[in-house]
C-alpha positions as CSV (number, residue, x, y, z in Angstrom):
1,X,42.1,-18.9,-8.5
2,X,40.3,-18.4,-12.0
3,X,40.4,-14.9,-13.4
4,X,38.0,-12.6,-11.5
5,X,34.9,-11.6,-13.7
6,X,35.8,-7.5,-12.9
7,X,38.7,-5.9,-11.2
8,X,35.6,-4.1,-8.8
9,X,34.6,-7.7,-7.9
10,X,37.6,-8.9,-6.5
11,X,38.1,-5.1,-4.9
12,X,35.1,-6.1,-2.6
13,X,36.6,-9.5,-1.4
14,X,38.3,-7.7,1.7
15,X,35.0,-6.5,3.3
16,X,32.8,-9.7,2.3
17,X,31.8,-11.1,5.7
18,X,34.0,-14.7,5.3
19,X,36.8,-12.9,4.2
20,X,40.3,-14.7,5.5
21,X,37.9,-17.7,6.0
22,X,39.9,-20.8,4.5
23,X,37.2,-23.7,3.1
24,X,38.9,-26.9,2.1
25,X,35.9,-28.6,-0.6
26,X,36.9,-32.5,-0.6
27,X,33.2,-33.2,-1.4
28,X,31.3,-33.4,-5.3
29,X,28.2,-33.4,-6.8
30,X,25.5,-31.1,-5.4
31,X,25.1,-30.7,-1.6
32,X,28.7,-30.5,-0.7
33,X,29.7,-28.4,-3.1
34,X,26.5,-26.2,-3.2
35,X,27.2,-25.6,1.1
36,X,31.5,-24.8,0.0
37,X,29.7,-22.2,-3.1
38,X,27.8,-20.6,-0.1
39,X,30.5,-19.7,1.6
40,X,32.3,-18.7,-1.4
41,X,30.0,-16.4,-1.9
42,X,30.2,-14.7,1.3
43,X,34.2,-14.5,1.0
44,X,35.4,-17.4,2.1
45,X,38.6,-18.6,0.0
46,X,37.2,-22.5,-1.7
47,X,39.7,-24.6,-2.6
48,X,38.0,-27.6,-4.3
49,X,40.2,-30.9,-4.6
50,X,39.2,-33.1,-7.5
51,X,40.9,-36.2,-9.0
52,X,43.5,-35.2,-11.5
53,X,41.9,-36.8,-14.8
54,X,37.7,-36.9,-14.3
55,X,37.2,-34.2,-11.7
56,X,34.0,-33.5,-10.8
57,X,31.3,-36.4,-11.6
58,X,29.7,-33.2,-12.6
59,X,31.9,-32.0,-14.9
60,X,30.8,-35.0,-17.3
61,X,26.5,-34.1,-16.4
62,X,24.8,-31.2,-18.4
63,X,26.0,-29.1,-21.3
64,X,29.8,-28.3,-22.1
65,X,30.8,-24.7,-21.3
66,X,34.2,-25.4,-21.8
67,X,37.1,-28.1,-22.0
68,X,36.8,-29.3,-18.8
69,X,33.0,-27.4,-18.0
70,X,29.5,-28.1,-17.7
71,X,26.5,-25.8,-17.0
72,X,25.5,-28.6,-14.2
73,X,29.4,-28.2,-11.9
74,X,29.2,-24.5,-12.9
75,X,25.7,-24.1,-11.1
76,X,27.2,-24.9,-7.9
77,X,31.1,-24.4,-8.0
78,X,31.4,-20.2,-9.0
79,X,34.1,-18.4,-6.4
80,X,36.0,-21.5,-6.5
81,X,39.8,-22.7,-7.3
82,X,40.0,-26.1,-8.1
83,X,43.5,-28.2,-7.0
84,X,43.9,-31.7,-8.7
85,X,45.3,-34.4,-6.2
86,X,45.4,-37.9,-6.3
87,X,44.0,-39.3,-3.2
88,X,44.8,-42.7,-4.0
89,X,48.6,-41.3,-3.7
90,X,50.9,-41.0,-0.2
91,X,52.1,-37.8,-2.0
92,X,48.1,-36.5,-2.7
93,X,46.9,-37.4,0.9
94,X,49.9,-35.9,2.5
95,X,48.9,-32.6,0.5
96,X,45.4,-32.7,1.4
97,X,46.3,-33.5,5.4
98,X,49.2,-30.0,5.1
99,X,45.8,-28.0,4.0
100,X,43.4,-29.5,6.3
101,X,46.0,-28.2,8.7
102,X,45.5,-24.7,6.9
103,X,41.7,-24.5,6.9
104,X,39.2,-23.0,9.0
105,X,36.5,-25.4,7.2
106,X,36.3,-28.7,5.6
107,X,33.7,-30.4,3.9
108,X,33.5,-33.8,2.6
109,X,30.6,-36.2,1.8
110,X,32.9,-39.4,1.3
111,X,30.9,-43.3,2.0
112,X,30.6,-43.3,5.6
113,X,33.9,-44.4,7.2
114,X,36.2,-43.5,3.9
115,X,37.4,-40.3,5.3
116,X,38.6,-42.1,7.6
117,X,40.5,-44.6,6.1
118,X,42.5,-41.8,4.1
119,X,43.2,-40.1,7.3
120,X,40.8,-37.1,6.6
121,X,38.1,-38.2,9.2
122,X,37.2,-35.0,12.0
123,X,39.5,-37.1,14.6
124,X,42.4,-37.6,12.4
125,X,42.3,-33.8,11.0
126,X,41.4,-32.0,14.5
127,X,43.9,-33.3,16.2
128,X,46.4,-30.8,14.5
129,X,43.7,-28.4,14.1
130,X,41.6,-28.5,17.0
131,X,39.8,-25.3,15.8
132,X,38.4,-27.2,12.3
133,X,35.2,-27.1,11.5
134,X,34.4,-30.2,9.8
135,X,31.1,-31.0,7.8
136,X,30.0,-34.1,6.7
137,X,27.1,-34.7,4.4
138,X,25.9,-38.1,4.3
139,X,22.8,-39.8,2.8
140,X,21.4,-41.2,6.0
141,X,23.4,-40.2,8.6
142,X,26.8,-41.8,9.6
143,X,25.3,-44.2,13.0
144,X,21.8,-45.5,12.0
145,X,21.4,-48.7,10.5
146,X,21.8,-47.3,6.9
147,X,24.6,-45.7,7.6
148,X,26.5,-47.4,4.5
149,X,23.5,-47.0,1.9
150,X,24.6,-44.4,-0.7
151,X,22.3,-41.4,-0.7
152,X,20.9,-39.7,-3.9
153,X,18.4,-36.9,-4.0
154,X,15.9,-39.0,-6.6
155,X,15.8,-41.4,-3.8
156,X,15.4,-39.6,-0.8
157,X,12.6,-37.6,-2.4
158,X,10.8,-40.9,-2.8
159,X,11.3,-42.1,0.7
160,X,10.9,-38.7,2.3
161,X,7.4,-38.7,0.9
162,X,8.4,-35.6,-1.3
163,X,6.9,-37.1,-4.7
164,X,3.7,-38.3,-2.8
165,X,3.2,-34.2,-2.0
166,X,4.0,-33.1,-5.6
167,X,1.8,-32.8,-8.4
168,X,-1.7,-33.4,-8.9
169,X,-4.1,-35.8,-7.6
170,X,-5.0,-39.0,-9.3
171,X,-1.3,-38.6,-11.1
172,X,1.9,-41.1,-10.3
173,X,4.3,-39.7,-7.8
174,X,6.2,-36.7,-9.1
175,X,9.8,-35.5,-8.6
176,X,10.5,-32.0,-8.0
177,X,12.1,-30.2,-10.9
178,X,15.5,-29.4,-9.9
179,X,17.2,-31.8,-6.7
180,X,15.4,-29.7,-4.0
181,X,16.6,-32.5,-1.1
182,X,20.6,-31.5,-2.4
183,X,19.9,-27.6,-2.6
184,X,18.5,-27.9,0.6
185,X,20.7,-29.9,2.4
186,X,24.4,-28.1,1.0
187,X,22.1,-24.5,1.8
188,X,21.7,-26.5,5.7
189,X,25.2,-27.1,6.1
190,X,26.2,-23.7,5.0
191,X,23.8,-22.3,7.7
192,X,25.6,-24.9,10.2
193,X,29.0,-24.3,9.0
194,X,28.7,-20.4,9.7
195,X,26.9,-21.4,13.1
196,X,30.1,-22.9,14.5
197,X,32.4,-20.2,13.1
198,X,30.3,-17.8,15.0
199,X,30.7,-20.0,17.8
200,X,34.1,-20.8,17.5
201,X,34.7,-17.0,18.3
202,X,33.8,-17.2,21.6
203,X,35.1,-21.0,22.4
204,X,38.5,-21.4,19.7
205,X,37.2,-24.7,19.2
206,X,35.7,-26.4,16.5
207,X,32.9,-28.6,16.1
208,X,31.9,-32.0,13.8
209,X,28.9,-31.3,12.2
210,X,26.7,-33.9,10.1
211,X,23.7,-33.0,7.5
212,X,22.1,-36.6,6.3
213,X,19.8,-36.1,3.0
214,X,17.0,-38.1,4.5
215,X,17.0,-35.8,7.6
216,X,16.6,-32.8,5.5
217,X,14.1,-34.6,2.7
218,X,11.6,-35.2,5.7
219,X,12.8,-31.3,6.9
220,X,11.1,-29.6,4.0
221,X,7.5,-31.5,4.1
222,X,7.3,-28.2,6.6
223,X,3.7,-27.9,6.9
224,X,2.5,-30.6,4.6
225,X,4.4,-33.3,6.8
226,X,2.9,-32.0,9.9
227,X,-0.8,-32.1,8.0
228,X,-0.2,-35.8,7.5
229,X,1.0,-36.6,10.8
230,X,-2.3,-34.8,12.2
231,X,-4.5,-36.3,9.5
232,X,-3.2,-39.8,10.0
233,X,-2.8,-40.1,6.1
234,X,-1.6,-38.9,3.2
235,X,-2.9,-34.7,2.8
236,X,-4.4,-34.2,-0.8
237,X,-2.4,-33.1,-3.7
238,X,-3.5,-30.2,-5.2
239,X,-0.6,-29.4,-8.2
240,X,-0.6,-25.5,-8.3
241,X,-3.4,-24.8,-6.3
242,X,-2.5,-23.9,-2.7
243,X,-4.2,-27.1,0.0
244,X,-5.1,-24.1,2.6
245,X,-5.8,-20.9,0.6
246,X,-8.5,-20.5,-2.4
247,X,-8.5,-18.8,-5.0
248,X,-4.2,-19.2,-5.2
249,X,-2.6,-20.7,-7.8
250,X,-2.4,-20.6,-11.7
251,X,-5.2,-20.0,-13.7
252,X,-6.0,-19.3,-17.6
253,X,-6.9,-16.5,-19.2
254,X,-7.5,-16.3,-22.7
255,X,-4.3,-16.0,-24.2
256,X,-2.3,-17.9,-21.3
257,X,-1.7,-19.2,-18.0
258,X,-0.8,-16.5,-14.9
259,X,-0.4,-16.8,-11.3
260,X,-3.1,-15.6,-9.2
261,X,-2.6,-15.2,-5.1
262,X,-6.0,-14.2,-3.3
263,X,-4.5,-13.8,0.3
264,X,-7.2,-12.5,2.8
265,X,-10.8,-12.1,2.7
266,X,-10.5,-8.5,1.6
267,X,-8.8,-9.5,-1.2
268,X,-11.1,-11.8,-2.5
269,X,-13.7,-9.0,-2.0
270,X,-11.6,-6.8,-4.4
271,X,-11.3,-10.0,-6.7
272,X,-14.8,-10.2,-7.8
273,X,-15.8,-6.9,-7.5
274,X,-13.0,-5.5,-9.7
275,X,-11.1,-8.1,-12.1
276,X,-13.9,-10.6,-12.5
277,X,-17.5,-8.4,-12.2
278,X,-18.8,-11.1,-10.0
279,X,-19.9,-9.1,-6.7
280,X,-22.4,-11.4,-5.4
281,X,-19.5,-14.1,-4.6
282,X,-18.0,-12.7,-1.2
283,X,-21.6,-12.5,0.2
284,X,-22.6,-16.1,-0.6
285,X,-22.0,-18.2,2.4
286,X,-20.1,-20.2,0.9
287,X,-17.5,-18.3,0.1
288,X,-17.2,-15.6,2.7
289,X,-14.3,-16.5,4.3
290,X,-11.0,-18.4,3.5
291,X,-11.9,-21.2,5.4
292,X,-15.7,-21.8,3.6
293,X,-14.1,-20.8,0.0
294,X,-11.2,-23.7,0.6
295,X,-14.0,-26.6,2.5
296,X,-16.5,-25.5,-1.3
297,X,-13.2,-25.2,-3.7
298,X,-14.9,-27.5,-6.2
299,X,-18.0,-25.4,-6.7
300,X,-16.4,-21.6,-6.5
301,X,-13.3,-22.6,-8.5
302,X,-15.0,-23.9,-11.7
303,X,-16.7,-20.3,-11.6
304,X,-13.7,-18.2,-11.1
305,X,-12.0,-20.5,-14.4
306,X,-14.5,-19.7,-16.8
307,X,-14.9,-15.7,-15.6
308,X,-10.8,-15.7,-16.1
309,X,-11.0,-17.5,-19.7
310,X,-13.2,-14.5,-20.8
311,X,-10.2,-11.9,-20.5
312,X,-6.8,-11.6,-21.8
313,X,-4.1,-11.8,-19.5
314,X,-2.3,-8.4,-20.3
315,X,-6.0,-6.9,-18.7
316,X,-6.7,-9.1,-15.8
317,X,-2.9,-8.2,-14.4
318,X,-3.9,-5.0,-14.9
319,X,-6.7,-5.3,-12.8
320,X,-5.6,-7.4,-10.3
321,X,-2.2,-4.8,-9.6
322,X,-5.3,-2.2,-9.7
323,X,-6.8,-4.2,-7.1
324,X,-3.7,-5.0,-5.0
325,X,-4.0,-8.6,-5.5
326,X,-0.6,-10.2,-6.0
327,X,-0.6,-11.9,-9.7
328,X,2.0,-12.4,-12.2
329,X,2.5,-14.3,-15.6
330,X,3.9,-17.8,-16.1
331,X,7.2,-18.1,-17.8
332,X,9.0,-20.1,-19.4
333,X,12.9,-20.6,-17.7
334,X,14.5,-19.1,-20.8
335,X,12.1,-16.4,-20.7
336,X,12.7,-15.5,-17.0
337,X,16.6,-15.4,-16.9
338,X,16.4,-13.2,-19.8
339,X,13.5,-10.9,-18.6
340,X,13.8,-7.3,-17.9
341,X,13.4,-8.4,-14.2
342,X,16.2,-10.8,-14.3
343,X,18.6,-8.4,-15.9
344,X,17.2,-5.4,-13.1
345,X,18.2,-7.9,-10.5
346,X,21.5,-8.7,-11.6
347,X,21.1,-12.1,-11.3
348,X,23.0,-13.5,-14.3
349,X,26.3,-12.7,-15.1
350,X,27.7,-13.9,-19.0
351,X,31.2,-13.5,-19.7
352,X,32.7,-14.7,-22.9
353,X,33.8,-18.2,-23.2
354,X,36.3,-20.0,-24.9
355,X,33.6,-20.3,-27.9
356,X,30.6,-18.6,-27.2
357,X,29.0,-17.0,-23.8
358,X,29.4,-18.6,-20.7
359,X,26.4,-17.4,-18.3
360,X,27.0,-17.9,-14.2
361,X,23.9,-17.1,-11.7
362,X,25.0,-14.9,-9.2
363,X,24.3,-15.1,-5.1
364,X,21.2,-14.3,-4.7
365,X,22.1,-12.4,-1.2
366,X,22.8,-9.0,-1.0
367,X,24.5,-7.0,1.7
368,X,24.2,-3.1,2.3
369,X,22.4,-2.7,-0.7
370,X,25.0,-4.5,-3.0
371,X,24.6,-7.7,-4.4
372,X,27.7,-10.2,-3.6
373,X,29.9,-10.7,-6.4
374,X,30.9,-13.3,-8.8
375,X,34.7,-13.2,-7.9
376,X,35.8,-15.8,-9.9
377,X,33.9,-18.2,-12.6
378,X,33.3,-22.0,-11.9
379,X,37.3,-22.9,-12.5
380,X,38.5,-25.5,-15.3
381,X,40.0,-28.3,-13.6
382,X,42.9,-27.8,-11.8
383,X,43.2,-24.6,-11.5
């Protein structure tokens, strides 16, 4: 393992839930490894194999962070070890096959059918371990007619519809900022890897699980994909603003953009009487009730704008806490991993580098009242 980050870190391993928990990581990239970080993070012990010179792909994608480290494999490989094995080798797969034997978990995301040409299919491998759990992550799932295609997140957000649902209307198809359909997917297998642990206490036997990246691209549409199935046609796009709930979204106030979330009709109430001075709103017809203010958007919102643009945004959050409408500034991502809120939270963990600081997110779960540690930093290769 790499060096714990604190002594009381590693103290807490014991009594994390997936302690004992042995997670064999022959996947790379994102969703694999991002499902083998999850349960890392709960205690499980990750042993990552990686080829013995390039690792990682993702050890060459992002910034350096150290000789053999980049901030885009430490995003998704903290609570780690890493092995380096030659899978091309009789000695490397012979290795791998002695800790498959080992492992409560294994999780690969190989082309469909090269697991098992190596050996290291769920056949092969449960055979001597008939209580494996073994998780495959594939881009279209291992029996349909695309079964061989390659799967990659830009893609499968284009043919999931994702980009048709983001940004704003009239605009070209938009990608999501960070690879939401590989987040998702590795945070899916997670939830079904510990599924058939749970499971496997009852029964001693293990299951083959499958996640395909198309399968969980067309997952999170969640409410938009079920609008267009109703609809018949593609829902509108409406960028920040929310397609069901108005006022809800980001607006500008004189000095800069904030985040304003008018929930209920009560609310709204609150909303003109005490941030914008505009009483006479909630009583027009228009605009009495969610449904009216969302069906006459284009004539209420242009209103709300301009009353917003008069104030500075320091007073309208003010108000609007005042009020007990939800609101909050817009940030810049520098600005909100160094924020007093960030640092409250305990959500970023730096530790000195081999040159300068190296920074780690933490789990974002917390147990008891106590966050889950960062027992060990994304490891160099090998090690």
């Amino acid at each position: 393992m790499s060096e714990p980050v604190s002594e009381a870190a590693a103290a807490v391993a014991a009594d994390l839930p997936l302690a004992g928990v042995r997670v064999l990581d022959l996947s790379r990239i994102l969703a694999g490894p991002w499902c083998a970080q999850v349960l890392g993070d709960f205690g499980a012990d990750v042993v990552k194999v990686e080829h013995p010179e390039r690792g990682d792909d993702t050890r060459d994608w992002g910034l350096r962070t150290g000789a053999t480290n980049t901030s885009y494999f430490d995003a998704v490989n903290r609570n780690k070890s890493s092995v380096a094995i030659d899978l091309s080798t009789p000695e490397g797969l012979a290795r791998v096959k002695a800790m498959a034997r080992e492992s409560d978990v294994v999780i690969e995301n190989f082309k469909t059918g090269g697991a098992d040409r190596l050996g290291l299919g769920y056949d092969a491998l449960s055979r001597e371990n008939p209580g494996l759990i073994y998780c495959s992550i594939t881009g279209y799932g291992s029996g349909g007619p695309e079964a061989t295609r390659p799967g990659y997140d830009l893609l499968v957000q284009g043919e999931a519809g994702l980009m048709a649902l983001n940004g704003e209307a009239g605009q070209p198809p938009l990608k999501f900022g960070v690879a939401a359909v590989d987040l998702f997917t590795g945070q899916y297998a997670a939830q079904a890897v510990l599924a058939a642990l749970y499971q496997r206490t009852r029964t001693g036997k293990g299951r083959r699980l499958e996640l395909a990246l198309f399968d969980c691209g067309l997952a999170i549409t969640s409410y938009y994909g079920l609008e267009a199935l109703v609809q018949g046609e593609d829902p509108p796009r409406y960028g920040n603003a929310h397609p069901s709930i108005v006022p809800y979204g980001v607006f500008e106030a004189a000095d800069g953009p904030l985040v304003i979330t008018v929930g209920n009709n009560a609310q709204f109430r609150r909303f003109c009487v005490g941030v914008i001075g505009r009483p006479e709103l909630p009583d027009d017809p228009r605009f009495a009730t969610n449904l009216e203010r969302s069906r006459n958007r284009d004539v209420l919102l242009p209103q709300l704008r301009a009353e917003l643009l008069k104030h500075h945004r320091a007073d309208l959050l003010a108000r609007l806490r005042a009020e007990g409408i939800p609101a909050g500034e817009v940030l810049g991502l520098h600005q909100a991993l160094t924020s007093e809120r960030a640092a409250a939270a305990g959500m970023v963990v730096e530790t000195p580098g081999e040159s300068a600081p190296r920074w780690v997110l933490a789990p974002p779960y917390r147990l008891d009242g106590r966050r889950l540690p960062v027992r060990a930093l994304p490891p160099p290769l090998g090690s």
